[in-house]
N, C-alpha and C positions, 0 to 999 in steps of 0.2 A: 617664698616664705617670709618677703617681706610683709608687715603691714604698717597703716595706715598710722601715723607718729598723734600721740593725744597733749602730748608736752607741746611746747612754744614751735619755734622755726629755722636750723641751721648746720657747713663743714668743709677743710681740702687742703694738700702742699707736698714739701719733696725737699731735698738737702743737695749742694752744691758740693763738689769731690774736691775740688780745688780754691781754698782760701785765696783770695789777691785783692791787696790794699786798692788796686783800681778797679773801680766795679765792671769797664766796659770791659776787661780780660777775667770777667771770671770763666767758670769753669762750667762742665756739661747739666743739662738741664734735669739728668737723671744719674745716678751713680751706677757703674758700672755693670752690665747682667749680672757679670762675676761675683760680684759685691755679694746682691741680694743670695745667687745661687750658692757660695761660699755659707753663706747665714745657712741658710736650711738645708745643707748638706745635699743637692740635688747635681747633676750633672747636668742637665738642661738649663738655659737661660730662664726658661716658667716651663711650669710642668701644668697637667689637666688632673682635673680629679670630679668627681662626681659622688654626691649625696647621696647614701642607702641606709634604709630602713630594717635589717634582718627581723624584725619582732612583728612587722607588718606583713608579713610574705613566708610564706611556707616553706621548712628547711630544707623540702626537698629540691626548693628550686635556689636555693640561696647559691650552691654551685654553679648552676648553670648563668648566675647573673652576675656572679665576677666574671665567670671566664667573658660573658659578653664584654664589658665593661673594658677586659683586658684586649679582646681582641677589635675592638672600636680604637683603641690607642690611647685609654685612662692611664694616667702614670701612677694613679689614687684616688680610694674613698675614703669616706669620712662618716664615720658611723658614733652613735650612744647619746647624741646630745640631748636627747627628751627620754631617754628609757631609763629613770630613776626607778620608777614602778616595778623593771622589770632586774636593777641590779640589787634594788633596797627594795623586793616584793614583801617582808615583816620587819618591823624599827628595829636596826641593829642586826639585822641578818644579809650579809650580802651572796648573791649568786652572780661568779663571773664565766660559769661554763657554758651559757650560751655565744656570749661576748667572745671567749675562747675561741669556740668554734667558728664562730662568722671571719674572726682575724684570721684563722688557718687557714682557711679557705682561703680568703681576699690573698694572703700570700703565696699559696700553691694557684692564684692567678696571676703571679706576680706585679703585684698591686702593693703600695703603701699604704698606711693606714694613720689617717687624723683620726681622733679620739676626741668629743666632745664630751666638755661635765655638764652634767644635767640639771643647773641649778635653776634652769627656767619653767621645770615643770616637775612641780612635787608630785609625789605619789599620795593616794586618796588617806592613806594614815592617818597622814600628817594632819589634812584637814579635820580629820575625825577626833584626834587628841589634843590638835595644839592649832587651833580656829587663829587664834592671835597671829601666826606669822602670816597672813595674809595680811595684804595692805587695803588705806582705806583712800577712799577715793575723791574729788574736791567736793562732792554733795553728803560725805560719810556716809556712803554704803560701804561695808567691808567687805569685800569680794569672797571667795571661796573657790573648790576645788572644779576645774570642769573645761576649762582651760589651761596657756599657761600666761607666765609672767606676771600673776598676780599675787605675788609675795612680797615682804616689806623685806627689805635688803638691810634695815636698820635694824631689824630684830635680834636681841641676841643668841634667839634659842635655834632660828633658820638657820644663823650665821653658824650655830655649833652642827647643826644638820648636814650643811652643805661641808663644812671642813670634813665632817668626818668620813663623808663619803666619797670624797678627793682626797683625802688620807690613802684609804681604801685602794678607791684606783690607781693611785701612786705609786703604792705600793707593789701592785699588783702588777701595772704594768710598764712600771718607771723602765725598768730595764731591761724590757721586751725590746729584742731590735726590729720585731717587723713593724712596731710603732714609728712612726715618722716626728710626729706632734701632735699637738695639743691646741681646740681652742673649747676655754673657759667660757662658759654660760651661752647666749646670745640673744646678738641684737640688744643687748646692754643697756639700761636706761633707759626705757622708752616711756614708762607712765610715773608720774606722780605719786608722791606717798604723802597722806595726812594720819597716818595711826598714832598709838600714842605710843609706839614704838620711838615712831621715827620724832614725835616732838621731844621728845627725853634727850635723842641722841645728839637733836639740834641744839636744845638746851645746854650740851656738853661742850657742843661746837663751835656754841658764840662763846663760851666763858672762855677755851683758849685760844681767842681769836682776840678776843678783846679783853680777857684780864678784870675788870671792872665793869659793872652796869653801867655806871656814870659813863663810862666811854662805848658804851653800846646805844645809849639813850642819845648822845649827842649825834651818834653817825646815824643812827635811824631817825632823828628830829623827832624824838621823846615829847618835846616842848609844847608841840604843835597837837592841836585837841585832846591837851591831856591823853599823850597816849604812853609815858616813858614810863618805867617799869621798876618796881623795887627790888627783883631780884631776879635772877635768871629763871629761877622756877617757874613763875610768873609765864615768861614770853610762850606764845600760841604759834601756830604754825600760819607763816600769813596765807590766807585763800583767799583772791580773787574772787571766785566763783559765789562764798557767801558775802560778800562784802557790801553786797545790794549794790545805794546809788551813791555811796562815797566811797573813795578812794582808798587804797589800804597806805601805807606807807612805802614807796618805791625803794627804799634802801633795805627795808626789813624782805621784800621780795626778791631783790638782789642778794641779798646772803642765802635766802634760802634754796633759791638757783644754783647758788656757788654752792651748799651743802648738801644739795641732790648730787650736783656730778663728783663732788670728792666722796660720797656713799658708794656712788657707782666704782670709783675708782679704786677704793681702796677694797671693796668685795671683789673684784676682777683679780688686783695684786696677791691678793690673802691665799685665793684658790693656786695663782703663778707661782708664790713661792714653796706653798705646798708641794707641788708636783716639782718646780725644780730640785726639791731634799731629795729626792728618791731619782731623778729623773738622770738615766744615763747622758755622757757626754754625747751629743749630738739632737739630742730632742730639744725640742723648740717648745715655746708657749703664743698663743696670740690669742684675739677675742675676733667677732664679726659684728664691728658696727656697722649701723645703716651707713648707707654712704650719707642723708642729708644728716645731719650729728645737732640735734637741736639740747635736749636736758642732760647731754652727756656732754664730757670734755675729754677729748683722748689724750691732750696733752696733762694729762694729772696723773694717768697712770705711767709708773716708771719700771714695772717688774715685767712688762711683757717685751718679746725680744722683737714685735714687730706687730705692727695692727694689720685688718684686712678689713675689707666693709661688703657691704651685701648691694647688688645693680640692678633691679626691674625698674627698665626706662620705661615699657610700655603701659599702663594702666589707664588709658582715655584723656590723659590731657592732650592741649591738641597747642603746646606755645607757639609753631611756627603757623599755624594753620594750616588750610589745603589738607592730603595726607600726614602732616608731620605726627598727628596720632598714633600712627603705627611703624615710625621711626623711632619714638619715644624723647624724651626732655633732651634737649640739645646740651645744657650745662652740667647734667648729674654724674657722667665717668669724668670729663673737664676737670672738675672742679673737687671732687673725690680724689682721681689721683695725685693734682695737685698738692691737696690738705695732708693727704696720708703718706706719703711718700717722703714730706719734708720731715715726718717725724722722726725718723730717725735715716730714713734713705734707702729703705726696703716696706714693699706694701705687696696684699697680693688681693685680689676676688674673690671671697670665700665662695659668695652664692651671685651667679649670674644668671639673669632669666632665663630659661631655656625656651621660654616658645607662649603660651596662653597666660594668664593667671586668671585669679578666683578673688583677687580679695578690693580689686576696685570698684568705683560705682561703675564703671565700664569698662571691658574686660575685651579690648581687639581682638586680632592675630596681627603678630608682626608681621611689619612687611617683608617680601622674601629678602634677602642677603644681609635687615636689620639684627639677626645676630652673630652669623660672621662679621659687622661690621662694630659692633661690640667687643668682639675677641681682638681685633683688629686692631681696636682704638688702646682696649687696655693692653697688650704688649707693645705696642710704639709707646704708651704713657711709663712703661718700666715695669711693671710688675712682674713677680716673679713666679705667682702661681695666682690659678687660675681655673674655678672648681663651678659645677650649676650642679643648683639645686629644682630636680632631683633624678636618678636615676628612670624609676619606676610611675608611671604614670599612676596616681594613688585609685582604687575601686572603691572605698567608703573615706569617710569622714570628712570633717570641714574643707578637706581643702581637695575634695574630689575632681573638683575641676580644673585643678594645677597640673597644667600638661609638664610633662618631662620627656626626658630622652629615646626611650621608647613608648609604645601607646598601652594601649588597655588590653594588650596582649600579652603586654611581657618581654616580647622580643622585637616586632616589629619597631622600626625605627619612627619614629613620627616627623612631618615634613622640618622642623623647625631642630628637632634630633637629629636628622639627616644633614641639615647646614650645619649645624656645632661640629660634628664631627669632620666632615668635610674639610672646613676651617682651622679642625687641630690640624690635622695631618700636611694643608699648608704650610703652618705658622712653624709647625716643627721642618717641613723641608728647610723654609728661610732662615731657621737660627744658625744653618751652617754659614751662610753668609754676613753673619754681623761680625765684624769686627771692635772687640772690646776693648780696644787700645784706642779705638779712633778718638779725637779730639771734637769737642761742639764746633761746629762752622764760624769763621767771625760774623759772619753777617748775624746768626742766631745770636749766641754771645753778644752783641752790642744792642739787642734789644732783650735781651733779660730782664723780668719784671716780676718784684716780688708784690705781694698782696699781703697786707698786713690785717692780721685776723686776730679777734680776741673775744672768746665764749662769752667773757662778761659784759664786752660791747655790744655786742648781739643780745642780749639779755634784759640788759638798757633800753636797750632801744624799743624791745618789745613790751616791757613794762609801762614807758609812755613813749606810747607813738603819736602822738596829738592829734591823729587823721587816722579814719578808717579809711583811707588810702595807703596809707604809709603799709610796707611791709618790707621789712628785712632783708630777707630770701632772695624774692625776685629782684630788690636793690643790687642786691651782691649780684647775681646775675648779670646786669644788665651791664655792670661794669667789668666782671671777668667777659661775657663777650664780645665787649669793647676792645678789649686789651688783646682776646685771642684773632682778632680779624687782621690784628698788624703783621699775624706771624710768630709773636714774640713767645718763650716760651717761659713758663709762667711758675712761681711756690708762693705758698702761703708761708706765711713766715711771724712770727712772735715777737714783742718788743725789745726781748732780752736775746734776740737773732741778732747777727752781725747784717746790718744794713751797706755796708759798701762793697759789698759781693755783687748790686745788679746796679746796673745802669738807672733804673728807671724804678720808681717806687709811688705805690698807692694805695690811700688806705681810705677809702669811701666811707661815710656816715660815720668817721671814728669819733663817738660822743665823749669818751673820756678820757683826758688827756692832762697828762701831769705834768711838770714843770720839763723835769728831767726827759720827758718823751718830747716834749717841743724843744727842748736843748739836742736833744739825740738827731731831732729832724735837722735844725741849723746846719750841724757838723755835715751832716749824709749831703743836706744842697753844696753848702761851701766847698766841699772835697770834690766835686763834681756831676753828684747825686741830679734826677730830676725830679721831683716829687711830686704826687697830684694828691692833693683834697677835695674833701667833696661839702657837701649839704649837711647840717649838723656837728662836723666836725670840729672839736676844742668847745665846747658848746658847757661841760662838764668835769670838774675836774676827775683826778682817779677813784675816788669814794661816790660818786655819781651826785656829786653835790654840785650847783651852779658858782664859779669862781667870785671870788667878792669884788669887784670891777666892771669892766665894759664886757657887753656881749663876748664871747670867746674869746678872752684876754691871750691866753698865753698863744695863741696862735697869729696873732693881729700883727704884729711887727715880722714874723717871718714869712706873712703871704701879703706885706704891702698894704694893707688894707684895711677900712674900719669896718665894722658890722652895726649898722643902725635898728638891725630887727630881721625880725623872718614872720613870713607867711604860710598861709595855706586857706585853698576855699574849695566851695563846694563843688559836687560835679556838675551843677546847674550853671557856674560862673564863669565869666571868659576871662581867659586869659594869653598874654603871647607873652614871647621871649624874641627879641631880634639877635641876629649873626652872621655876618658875612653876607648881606642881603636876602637873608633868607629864615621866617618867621616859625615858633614853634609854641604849641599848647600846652599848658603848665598847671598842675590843678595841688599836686602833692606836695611841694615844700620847695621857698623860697628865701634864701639870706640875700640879703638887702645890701650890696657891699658897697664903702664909698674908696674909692682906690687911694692911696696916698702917691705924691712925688714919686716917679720912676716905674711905676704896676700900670702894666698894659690893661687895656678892656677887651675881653672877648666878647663879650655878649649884653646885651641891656633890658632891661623891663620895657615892655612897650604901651603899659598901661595902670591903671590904679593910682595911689597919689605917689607909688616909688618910681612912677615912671619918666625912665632916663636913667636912673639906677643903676650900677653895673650888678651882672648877674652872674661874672664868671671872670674872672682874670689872671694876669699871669705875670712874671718879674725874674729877672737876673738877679742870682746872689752869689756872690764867689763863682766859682766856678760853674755849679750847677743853677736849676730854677726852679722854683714853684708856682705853680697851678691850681688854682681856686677855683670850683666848679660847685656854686652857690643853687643854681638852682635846677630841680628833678622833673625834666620833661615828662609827657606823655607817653610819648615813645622811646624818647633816650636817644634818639636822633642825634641831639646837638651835642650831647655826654660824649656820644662815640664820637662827633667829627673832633671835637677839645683833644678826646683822648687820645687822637690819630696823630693831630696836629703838634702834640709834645714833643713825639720821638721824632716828626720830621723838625722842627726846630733846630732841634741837636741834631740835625743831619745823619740823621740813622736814617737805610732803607726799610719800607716795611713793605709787605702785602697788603691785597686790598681782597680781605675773603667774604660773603657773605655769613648771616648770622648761621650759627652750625656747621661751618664748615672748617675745620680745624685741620692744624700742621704739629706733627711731633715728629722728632728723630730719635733715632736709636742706633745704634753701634752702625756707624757709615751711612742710613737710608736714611729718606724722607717717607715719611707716612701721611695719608690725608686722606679724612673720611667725611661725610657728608648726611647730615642729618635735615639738612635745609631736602624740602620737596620738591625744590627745583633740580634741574643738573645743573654744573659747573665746570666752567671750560678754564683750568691755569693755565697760566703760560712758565711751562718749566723751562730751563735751564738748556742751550742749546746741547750740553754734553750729558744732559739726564739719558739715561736709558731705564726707560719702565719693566719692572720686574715682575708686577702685579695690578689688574685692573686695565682699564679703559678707559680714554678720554670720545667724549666729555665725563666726567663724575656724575654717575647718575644718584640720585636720593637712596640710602640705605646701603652704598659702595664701599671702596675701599680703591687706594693708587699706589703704589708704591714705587719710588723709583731711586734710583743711585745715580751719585755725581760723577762723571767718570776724568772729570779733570783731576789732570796730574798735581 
């Protein structure tokens, strides 16, 4: 159900149970099953649930496909998210007796029931009386009825649309117990709005943002081709897209990013607090964003009691080469439950591939045990539930070729349905075995490593990236894979996050950086902290404006070092980078650094006129250090060996895993799954005794084993 994101590029993280002043003693990498299970009232560490469609499939068989669902080992489904058409069939009339029945049933299968609100897909009405609440698009075409998600979320006549019919269901089934929860809209945020909805709302946006034009004109650089503004009325929606061959203003694109995801957020909230008036004590609210989170910002929304994101690895990218195409992207659960989990310290899967899909340029079959080895990944990452989408293999419409859990039969299991279940009934032997009490290993714990994430940084960046090389995404990638090859287990974490919780702290590409965040960093190194920066970092201050001084002022005294300039060339042009006797090709982005007194050199330019140049360095401060990591390889090669060579410094042990091959623990076990196409042979622990899997780790596995020292 995923698709293909039309906004920019980005998302992931998890919360620490245990506060402590010294970060090498913080606390476990995920909070406790209990935790999460405690939240959604469930008895299991993660429960399964499975996507149905009652309005697609004939009521005669809707019985027959709980009980399936229930005798497969579904804990729950999840039904209504697109059938507005069928609960608001005339404006202002609702029918909830079909919905009735489908829930009676699901529950005489003894099945839970998620309830989706349908804000993603209006009914044909709408379009036929009130054409305006469709959104318009960066070329202004205004979309229309025929799909979904093509509504302006800024409108205020949608917004009374969709309140009134989450009123409705609120009402209706706020205090049904065989309702489990709740998730609002979906897939949230995914395209652009240019209506004149939404420039009015933005209009409203900047005025309480900024108070005066005069202070809206100076943060956008008004000044600069006669572009600043006499009154708010005045400002346009900036696009890109017509902007031809000059540039739009990057600040004025910057808020309007920043006004799409609090649009998103505060329509998610609106629908949450709705349903919590009515909603009995035990019901939950969430949303399902994609897991990659590029035009949305989850952390903006505050009324949901827990996010979830949606998982298709498989769709024809091929990042590791060989096979890895039909293992699917190596960093997308990674990096996902990382982001999601630190929000508040419970995440779950809404929708997990189950097996084909229909909506990339190229459309595999996973390879066999690739998605037991996603159920795999996400319960060792914490999560607490754990849902594919979809039950029923669909016989018409778009997305006819989205295999599901049974085939084109109805009943029969299909090969990839046959592994999901398989897998549940695994994962549920093992939760007897976790123990919830247990403490994170110290070895874990002393490589704890937060990643410091910020939407508007991401944002930034993609506004000017100075190189159609440059890209965001894979940047961050390349560095979470760095950091997971050590072992180390990992959260994304926010400015106004307590930093001396981890050992070890890094925030790649961080372009905007205000006084107070480089003071913030000082503190985190001097206390003990180890800190790694990367390329572009302190480049900008917080308003994404360049700082009045030397290249990347506010960072230049606490990495040692001056910055004379940065590069970048073409992919026609040579270039190397030396380190440790051993050379590396540089074509995307180069800071130019000149070390001061006491800043080690890791690396140097080995050509151009910066050559000799250092390209990457490193320094004692107080207790902790900082690491400068100036220039973005090729490959990333030299990023990862910098980024290995930190934690051994500080004489932390790590792992040596290849790319994809990742370590999480959960209540006493170690987990480790394998998306690299090769196999992999660890060397565990002489007192491991394996519980699950086989050595060596083949591609698409899964290992599990326990420490049996006393």
């Amino acid at each position: 159900m995923f698709r293909p994101l039309l906004a920019a590029v980005l998302a992931t993280a998890m919360m620490i149970t245990a506060a402590n002043a010294n970060p090498v003693d913080a606390g476990g990498p995920h909070p406790a099953p209990l935790q999460g299970a405690a939240l959604l009232h469930q008895r299991e560490p993660m429960s399964f649930g499975v996507f149905y469609y009652p309005t697609q499939w004939p009521r005669s068989q809707w019985q027959r496909d709980f009980d399936g669902m229930a005798k497969l080992g579904f804990d729950f489904t999840h039904m209504a998210e697109f059938d507005w058409t069928y609960l608001e069939p005339v404006e202002g009339q609702f029918d909830f007796a079909w919905l009735d029945h489908a829930i009676d049933l699901a529950n005489k299968s003894g099945l839970r029931v998620i309830l989706g609100t349908p804000s993603g897909a209006p009914p044909s009405w709408m379009d036929e009386r009130y054409p305006e609440v469709y959104r318009v698009d960066e070329h202004g075409q205004r979309h229309e009825h025929g799909i979904r998600a093509e509504v302006s979320l800024a409108n205020p006549k949608y917004e009374a649309f969709v309140a009134r019919l989450v009123t409705a269901m609120a009402q209706h089934y706020g205090h049904d117990p065989r309702v489990w929860g709740w998730q609002v809209d979906n897939e949230p945020g995914s395209f652009l709005d240019y209506s004149d909805s939404a420039r009015a709302a933005f209009q409203e946006w900047l005025q309480k943002k900024y108070g005066s034009i005069d202070a809206m004109n100076t943060a956008w650089a008004g000044s600069f081709w006669s572009t600043r503004y006499g009154s708010f009325k005045q400002v346009h929606l900036p696009n890109a897209t017509l902007a031809a061959e000059d540039k739009l203003s990057p600040h004025a694109q910057l808020d309007f990013a920043r006004f799409q995801a609090d649009t998103t957020a505060h329509f998610l909230d609106t629908q949450a607090l709705i349903i919590k008036k009515y909603a009995r004590t035990g019901q939950w609210v969430t949303t399902n964003y994609t897991n990659v989170s590029t035009a949305t910002d989850p952390r903006r929304s505050h009324d949901l009691d827990f996010p979830t994101f949606t998982l298709y690895p498989v769709a024809g990218a091929n990042v590791l080469g060989g096979d890895s195409y039909e293992i699917g992207k190596p960093a997308n659960l990674m990096e996902a439950a990382a982001y999601f989990r630190s929000i508040n310290g419970t995440f779950g899967v809404m929708e997990l591939q189950p097996g084909q899909v229909n909506w990339g340029e190229i459309n595999p079959q996973p390879m066999p045990g690739a998605v037991s080895m996603w159920m795999w990944h996400a319960f060792a990452s914490g999560a607490s539930l754990l849902s594919t989408y979809r039950y029923r293999h669909p016989l018409r419409g778009s997305e006819m070729y989205h295999e599901g859990i049974v085939g084109t039969d109805g009943v029969t299991l299909s090969r990839t349905g046959r592994e999901f279940v398989d897998t549940l009934h695994q994962i549920k032997s093992l939760e007897s075995q976790l123990d919830t009490k247990a403490p994170l290993p110290q070895k874990l714990a002393a490589r704890y490593t937060a990643y410091l994430w910020s939407q508007d940084v991401f944002w930034d960046l993609e506004i000017q990236p100075q190189t159609t090389l440059w890209n965001s995404w894979a940047y961050r990638n390349g560095y979470t894979l760095a950091v997971k090859s050590t072992g180390a287990p990992m959260d994304f974490i926010a400015e106004d996050d307590d930093f001396s919780r981890y050992p070890f702290l890094i925030a790649p590409a961080y372009q905007m950086v205000s006084k107070q965040l480089a003071d913030k960093w000082r503190r985190y190194v001097e206390q003990g902290g180890h800190l790694i920066l990367t390329s572009r970092t302190g480049q900008k201050n917080e308003l994404g404006q360049f700082h009045e001084g030397p290249w990347y002022a506010p960072i230049l005294d606490l990495i040692g070092a001056d910055v004379d300039g940065f590069d970048m060339l073409p992919p026609s042009a040579s270039a190397q980078v030396s380190a440790g006797g051993k050379t590396h090709d540089w074509h995307r982005w180069a800071d130019i650094l000149s070390p001061r007194l006491g800043t080690e050199v890791l690396a140097t330019y080995a050509d151009h006129y910066y050559a000799g140049k250092a390209a990457a360095t490193t320094r004692k401060l107080g207790k902790g250090s900082v690491t400068m990591i100036g220039v973005s390889t090729d490959d990333g090669e030299l990023e990862r060996e910098i980024v290995r060579s930190v934690y051994q410094r500080a004489g932390v042990a790590i792992e040596d895993l290849p790319k994809g091959v990742f370590i999480d623990w959960r209540g006493g076990l170690d987990f480790m799954v394998n998306y690299n196409p090769q196999p992999f042979s660890p060397v565990l622990p002489a007192s491991a005794k394996i519980v699950h899997g086989q050595m060596p780790l083949a591609p698409a596995q899964t290992l599990i084993w326990k420490d049996t020292t006393p």
